[in-house]
C-alpha positions as CSV (number, residue, x, y, z in Angstrom):
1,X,42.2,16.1,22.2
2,X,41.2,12.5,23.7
3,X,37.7,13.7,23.6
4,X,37.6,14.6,20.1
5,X,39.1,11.1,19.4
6,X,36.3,9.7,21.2
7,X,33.9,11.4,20.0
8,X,34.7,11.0,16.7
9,X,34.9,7.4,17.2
10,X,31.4,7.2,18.9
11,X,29.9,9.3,15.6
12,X,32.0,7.0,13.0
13,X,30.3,4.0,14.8
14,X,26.9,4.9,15.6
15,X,26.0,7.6,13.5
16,X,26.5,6.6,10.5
17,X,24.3,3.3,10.8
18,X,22.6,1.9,7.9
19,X,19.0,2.2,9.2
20,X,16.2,0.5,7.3
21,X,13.2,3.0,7.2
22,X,11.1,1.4,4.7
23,X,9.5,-0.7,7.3
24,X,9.6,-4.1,5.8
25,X,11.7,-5.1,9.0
26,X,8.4,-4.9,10.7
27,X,6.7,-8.7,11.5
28,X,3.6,-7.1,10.4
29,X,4.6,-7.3,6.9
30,X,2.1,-8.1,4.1
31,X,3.3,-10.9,1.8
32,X,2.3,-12.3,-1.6
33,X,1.5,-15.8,-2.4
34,X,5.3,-16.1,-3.3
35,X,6.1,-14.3,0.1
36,X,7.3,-11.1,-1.4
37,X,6.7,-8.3,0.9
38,X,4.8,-5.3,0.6
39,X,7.0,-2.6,1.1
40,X,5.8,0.6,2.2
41,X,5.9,3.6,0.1
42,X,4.9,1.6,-3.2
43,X,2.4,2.9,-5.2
44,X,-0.3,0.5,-6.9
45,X,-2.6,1.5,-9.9
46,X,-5.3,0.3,-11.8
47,X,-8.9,1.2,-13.3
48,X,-12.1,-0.5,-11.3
49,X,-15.0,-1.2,-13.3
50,X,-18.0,2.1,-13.0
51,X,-21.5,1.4,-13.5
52,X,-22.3,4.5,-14.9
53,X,-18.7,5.8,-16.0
54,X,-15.8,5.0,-18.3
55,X,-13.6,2.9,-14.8
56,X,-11.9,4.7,-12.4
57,X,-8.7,5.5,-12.3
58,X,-7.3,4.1,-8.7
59,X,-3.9,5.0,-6.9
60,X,-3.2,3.7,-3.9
61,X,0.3,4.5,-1.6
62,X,1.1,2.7,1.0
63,X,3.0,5.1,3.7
64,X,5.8,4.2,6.0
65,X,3.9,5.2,8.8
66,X,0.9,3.1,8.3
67,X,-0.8,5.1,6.4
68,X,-2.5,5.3,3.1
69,X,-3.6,8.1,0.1
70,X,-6.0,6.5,-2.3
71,X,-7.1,8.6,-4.9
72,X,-9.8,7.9,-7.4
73,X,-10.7,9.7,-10.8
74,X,-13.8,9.2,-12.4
75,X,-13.2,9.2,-16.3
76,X,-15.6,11.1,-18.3
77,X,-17.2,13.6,-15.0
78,X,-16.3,17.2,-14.5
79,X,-15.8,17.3,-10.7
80,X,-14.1,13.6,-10.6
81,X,-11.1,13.5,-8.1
82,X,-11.7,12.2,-5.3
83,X,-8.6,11.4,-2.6
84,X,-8.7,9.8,0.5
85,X,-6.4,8.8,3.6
86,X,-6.7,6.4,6.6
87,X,-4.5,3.1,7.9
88,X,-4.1,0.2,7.0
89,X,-2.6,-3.2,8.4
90,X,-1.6,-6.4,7.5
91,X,-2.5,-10.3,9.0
92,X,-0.5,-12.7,6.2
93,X,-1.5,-11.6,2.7
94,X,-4.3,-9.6,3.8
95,X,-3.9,-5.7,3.7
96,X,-7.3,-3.7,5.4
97,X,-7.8,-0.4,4.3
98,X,-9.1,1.7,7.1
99,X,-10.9,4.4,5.8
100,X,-13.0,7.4,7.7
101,X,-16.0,5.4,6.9
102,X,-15.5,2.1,5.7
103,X,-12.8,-0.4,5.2
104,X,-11.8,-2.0,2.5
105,X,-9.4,-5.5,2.1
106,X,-7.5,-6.3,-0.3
107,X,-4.9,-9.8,-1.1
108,X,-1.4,-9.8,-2.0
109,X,-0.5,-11.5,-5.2
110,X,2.3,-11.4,-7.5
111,X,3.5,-7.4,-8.0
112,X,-0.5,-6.4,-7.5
113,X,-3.4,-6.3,-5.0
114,X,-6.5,-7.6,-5.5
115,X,-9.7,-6.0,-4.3
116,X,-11.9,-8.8,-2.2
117,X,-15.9,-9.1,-1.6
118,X,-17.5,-8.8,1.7
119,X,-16.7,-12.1,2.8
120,X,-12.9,-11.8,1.9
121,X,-13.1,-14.0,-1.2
122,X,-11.8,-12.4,-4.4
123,X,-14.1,-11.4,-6.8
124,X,-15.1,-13.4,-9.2
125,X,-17.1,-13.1,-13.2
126,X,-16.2,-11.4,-16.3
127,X,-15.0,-8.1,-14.7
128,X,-12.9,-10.1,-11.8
129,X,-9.9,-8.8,-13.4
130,X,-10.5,-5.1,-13.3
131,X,-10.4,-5.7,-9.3
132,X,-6.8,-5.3,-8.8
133,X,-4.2,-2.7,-8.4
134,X,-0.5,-3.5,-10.4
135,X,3.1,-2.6,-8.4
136,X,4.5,0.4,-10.4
């Protein structure tokens, strides 16, 4: 009967932990320029400018594991769904987007993520502000 006290004991004390599976424990932890972390499993939405379409409708996940979905939908095209998955890390405020082919990086700003040029600076002109994904 000892045993079972024990063992009781020992599940009351370490089984029933709080344990913090969101990663945001994690040092590498993207942050916005307020330093609000980028939690993992947030989804982030928004419609990038189309040369030759109506936008495209973005989602982006970010996965506990390191992982991403983005999913893109062409407005106005028949076959226009188009999802994609890879990793992604974080340095600072900076979040790269490993895809199969390409990578993509993106900055941490207040509740959104904004899309960056090819040498890391956000864009910039009249449709600057159609290159960001909003927190939902």
């Amino acid at each position: 009967m000892k045993h079972i006290g024990l063992l009781l004991a020992a599940f009351v004390l370490f089984g029933c932990q709080n344990v913090d599976d969101t990663g945001s424990g994690s040092a590498n932890v993207a942050k916005d320029e307020r330093g609000v972390e980028l939690l993992p499993g947030v989804v982030y939405r928004g419609v990038l400018p189309c040369a030759d379409c109506a936008g495209i409708e973005t989602t982006l996940t970010l996965k506990r594991d390191k992982r991403f979905e983005y999913v893109s939908v062409y407005r106005d095209r028949q076959l226009s769904r188009f999802t994609e998955q890879g990793r992604y890390q974080v340095s600072g405020n900076i979040l790269t987007l490993t895809f199969k082919d390409r990578s993509t990086k993106l900055s941490a700003a207040e509740n959104r993520l904004l899309f960056l040029d090819a040498d890391g600076k956000p864009y910039t002109g009249e449709l600057a502000p159609y290159y960001q994904l909003i927190k939902q």
